[in-house]
N, C-alpha and C positions, 0 to 999 in steps of 0.2 A: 659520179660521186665527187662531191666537193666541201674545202672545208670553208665555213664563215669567212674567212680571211680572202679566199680568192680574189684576184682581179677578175676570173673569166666570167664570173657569174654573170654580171649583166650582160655582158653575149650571149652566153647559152640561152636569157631568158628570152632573149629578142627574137631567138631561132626558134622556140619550145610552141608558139603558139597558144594551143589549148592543153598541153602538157601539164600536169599538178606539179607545186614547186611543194617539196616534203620540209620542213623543221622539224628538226630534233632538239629540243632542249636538252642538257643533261648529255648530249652526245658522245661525250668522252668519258660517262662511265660503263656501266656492268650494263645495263641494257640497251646502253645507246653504243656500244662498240659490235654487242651482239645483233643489236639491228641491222650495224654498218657489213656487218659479216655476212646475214644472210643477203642483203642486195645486194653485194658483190658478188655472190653465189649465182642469183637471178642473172644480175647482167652477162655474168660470165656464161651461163647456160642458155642464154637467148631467150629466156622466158620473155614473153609477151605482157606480164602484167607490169614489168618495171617498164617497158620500153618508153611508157610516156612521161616518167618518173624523174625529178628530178632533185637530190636529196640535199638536203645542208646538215650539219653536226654542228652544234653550237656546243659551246663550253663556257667553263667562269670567264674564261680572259677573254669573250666577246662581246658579255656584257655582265653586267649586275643586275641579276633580275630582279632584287628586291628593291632596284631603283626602278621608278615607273617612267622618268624620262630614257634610260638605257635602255627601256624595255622596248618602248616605242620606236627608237633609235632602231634599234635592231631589226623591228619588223618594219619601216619605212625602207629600209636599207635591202631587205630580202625578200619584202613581198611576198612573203607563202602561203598557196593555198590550202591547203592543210599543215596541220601541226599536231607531235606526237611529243606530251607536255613532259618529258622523263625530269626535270630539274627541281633538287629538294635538299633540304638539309637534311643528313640523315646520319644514323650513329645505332650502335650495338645498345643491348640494354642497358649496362650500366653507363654511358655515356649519354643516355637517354634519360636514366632516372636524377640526373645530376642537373642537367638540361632542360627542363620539361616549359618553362618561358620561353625561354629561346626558340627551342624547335616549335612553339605556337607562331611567334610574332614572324620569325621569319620566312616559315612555309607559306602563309594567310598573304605576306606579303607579294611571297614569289608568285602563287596562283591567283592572286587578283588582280596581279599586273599583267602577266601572261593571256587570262585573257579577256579583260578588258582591251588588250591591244590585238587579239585577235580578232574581236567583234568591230573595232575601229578600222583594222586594216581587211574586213572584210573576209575571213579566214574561212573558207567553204566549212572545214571541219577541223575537231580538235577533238584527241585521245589522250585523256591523261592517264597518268598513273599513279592509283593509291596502294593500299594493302590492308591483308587480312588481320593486321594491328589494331584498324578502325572500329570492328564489331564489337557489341556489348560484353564486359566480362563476366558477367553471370547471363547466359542463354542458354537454350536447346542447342542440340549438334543431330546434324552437321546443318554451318548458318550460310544463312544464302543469301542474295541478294536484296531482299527485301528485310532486310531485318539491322541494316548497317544502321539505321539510327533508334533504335526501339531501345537504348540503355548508356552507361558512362563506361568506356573503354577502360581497360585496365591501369590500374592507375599508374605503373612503371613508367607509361610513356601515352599519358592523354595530351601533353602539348600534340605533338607530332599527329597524334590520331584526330584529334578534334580539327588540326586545321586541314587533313585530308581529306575528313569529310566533307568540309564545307566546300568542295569542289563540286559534289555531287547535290549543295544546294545553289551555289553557281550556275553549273550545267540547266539546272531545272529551269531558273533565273533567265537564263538566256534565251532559253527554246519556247519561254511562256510570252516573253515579253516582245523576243526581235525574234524568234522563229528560228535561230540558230542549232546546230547538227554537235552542239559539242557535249562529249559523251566520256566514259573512264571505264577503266581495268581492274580490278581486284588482283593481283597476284598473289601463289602463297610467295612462302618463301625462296625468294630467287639466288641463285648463286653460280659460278663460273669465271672463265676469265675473263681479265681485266677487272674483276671486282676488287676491293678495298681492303687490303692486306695489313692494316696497322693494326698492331695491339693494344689501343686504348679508345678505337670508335669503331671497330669492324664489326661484322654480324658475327653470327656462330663458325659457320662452315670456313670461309675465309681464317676466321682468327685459328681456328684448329689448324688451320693446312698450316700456318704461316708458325703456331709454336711446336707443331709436332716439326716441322724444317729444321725449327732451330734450335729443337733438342734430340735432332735423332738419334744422337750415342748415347743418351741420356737411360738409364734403366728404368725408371717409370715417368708415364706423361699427365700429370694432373687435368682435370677437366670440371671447370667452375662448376658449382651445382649439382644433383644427384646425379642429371642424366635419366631422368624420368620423364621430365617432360615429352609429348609427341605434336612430331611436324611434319606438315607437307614440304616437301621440299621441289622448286622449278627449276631445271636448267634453262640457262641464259636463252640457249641457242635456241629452244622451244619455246619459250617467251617470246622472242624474236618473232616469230614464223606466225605466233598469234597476235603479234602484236598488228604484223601486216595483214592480218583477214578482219581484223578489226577496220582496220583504218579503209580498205578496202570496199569490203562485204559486211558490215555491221553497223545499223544505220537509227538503231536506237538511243536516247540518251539516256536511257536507264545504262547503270553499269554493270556488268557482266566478271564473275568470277574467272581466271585464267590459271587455273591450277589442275595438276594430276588428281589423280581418282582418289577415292574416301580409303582405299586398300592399302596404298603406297606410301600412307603415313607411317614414319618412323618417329624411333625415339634418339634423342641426343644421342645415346650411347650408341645406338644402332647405327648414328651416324661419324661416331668417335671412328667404331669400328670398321669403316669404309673405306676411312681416310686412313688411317693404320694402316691395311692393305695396300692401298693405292703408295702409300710412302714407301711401304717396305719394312716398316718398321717395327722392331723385334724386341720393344719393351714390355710392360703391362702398364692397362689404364689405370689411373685410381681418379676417385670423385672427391672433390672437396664440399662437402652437403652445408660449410656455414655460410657459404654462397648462395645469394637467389637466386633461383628457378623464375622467375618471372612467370607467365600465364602459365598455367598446365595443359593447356590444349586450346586449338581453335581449329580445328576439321573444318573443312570447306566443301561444300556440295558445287561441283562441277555439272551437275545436272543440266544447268542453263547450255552452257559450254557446248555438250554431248550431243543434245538435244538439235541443238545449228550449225554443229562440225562434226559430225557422227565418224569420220576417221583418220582423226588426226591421233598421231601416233608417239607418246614422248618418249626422250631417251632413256632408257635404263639408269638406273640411280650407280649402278656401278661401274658404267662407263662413263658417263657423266663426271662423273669424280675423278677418275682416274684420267679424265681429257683435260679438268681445271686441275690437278695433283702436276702433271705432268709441264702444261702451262705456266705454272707459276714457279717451277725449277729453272724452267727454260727462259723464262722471263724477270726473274726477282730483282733485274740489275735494273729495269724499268716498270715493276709493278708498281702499285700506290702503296705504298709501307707508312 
């Protein structure tokens, strides 16, 4: 395991052979510290499938990917033969509906440069990552794979969705024209440590841990919104684990849903309620309802998923919580706040 920065890298590569060189863009956040988790896991256990493995973590301060010379820079510099595209602007709903330019021009940036210099630098394969933000706001449920561009995403946050999808007319772009293997992830919604703990661009889960923290003598905890809304909710670390069977064992450039089952959908409050547990905390909730709710639902058919990994197993949603509750006690003097 190495970071961008290293000096040893061009050693190791010189020694690797026929070894895959891994990129991780986005490496320093919520899915790229949980990837780095579970290969450390593999190495440490002698698993045989890392053994030829050889990882990189990139971050902002390696390069500017929405610059197309840094872009390139970076992958002359590192050479990888696969890449796992985690790097994106990204923000809670109301930081998203305020935003909604922004998160177009900059993401369209970041994934056309990505990889465009992937296909330049010869890149075997490439896994990105989108979300279940992208799907049409008025469809059938639960939506799958095939249905990511059949309508106009929700309007809170079409910047961000419309430029994720164009990944997936990238992908097609590439495999039609130069026969390239580069393919994407749907996840629902992801959460865990190392995620994004500020109060004015966090997701849901995050920002709940991070104000029920710092209000916990507090006698009630407000919570934006009804709390009707319903979600699928991922842990990082299972994300992780699919993210490698992907990169692995998944060989199509259609993209593929990576989310828990259609059962395990909760609702905000259900998930208010989790975190309360998990803290300990001995207020009551109350809903502030002149807050929006943004989408009222997007269920996601894991079907595809099931179907080509019939027993993968995710974490419980209450341990889950209580391993990122716990985390971020133990860490808040170095979280992203």
């Amino acid at each position: 395991m190495i970071q961008c920065s290293d000096n040893i890298y061009h050693r190791l590569k010189k020694m690797s052979g026929d070894k895959s060189v891994i990129l991780v863009t986005g490496g320093s956040g919520l899915v790229g510290q949980a990837i780095r988790a579970v290969v450390e896991e593999e190495k440490q256990s002698g698993s045989d499938a890392s053994k030829n493995e050889t990882w990189i973590f990139c971050g902002s301060k390696d390069a500017d990917l929405r610059d197309k010379a840094q872009t390139e820079a970076l992958f002359e510099k590192h050479r990888p033969t696969h890449v796992i595209h985690l790097a994106a602007m990204v923000g809670g709903l109301f930081h998203n509906m305020a935003h909604n330019l922004d998160f177009f021009r900059e993401n369209m940036a970041i994934n056309d440069n990505v990889l465009s210099a992937s296909y330049k630098s010869d890149v075997k394969k490439v896994v990105s990552c989108l979300s279940t933000c992208i799907f049409p706001d008025k469809t059938t449920y639960p939506i799958d794979e095939t249905m990511v561009h059949n309508g106009p995403p929700h309007s809170s946050n079409y910047g961000y969705s419309y430029a994720k999808r164009m990944i997936d007319v990238l992908n097609r772009g590439y495999h039609e024209q130069h026969g390239r293997v580069f393919t994407s992830v749907i996840p629902c919604n992801v959460f865990g440590p190392h995620d994004n703990f500020s109060l004015t661009s966090s997701h849901v889960v995050p920002a709940l841990i991070r104000r029920m923290h710092d209000g916990i003598d507090e006698p009630t905890f407000t919570v934006l919104g009804s709390g009707r809304p319903l979600r699928q909710f991922v842990y990082s670390r299972d994300l992780a684990r699919l993210f490698l069977w992907v990169l692995r064992d998944y060989h199509s450039v259609e993209p593929v849903i990576l989310s828990v089952d259609e059962k395990d959908e909760v609702t905000i409050a259900q998930m208010a309620e989790a975190i309360k547990k998990a803290h300990g905390y001995q207020g009551s909730i109350v809903y502030d309802t002149s807050k929006a709710d943004g989408q009222y639902k997007k269920t996601a058919s894991n079907a595809k998923l099931r179907s080509l990994y019939k027993d993968f197993k995710f974490t419980p949603l209450d341990q889950a919580i209580q391993e990122t509750v716990d985390w971020f006690k133990s860490n808040k003097d170095k979280a992203r706040l």
